[in-house]
N, C-alpha and C positions, 0 to 999 in steps of 0.2 A: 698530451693534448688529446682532447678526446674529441672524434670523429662523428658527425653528423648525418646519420645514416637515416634515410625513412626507407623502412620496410613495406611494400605496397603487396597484394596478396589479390586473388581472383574476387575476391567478397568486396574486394574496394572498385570493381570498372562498372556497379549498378551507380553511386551516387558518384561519378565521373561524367558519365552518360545523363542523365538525371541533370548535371549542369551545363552541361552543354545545349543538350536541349532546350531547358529553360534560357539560358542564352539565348539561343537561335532564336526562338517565341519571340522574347523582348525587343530582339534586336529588328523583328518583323515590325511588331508594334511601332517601335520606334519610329522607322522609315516609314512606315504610314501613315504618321502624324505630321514628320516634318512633310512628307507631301501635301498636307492639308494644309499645313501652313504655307507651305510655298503658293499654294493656289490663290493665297488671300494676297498676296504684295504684284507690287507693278513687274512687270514685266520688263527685265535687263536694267534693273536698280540691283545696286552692292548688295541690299538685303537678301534678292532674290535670287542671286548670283551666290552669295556667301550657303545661301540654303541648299540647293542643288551641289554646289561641292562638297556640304558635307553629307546631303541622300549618294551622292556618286561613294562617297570614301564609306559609307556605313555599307552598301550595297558590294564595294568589293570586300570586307573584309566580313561580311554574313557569307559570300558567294564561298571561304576559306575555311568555313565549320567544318566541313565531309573531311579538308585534308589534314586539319588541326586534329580531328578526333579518330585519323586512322592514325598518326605519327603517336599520339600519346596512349593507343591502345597498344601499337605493337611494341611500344616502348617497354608499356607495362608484360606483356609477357612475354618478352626477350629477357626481362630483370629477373621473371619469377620462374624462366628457364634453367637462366644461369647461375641464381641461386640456389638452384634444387638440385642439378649437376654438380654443384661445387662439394655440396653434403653429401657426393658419395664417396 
């Protein structure tokens, strides 16, 4: 049975970062629109109501970038420790 390994190396946390980034951007953009739109509907209608909860849910989970891109950088060089330790 052959084993599914991805090898991740220091050359790969530029285009990690790079999309994360670009995440974050969008995800900026994004909630900025829906705020736009939210401003154009009635005030405490389902629409406007459905809108705001999903600016609330886009806004908590932008607010989680910092902690998502420290867990998968220290991921990445706890991996590329303990493989470099292992080859000795």
């Amino acid at each position: 049975m052959k084993k599914n390994i991805v090898e991740l190396d220091i050359k790969d946390l530029m285009p990690i970062a790079l999309i994360i980034g670009v995440s974050g951007i969008v995800m900026a953009y994004t909630l900025q629109v829906q705020g736009d739109v939210q401003d154009d509907m009635t005030a405490d209608s389902a629409e406007y109501n459905a809108t705001a909860a999903s600016i609330e849910g886009g806004a908590n989970l932008a607010a989680k970038i910092p902690l998502i891109a420290t867990v998968i950088g220290a991921a990445l060089i706890i991996g590329i420790l303990i493989r470099n330790l292992a080859m000795r």
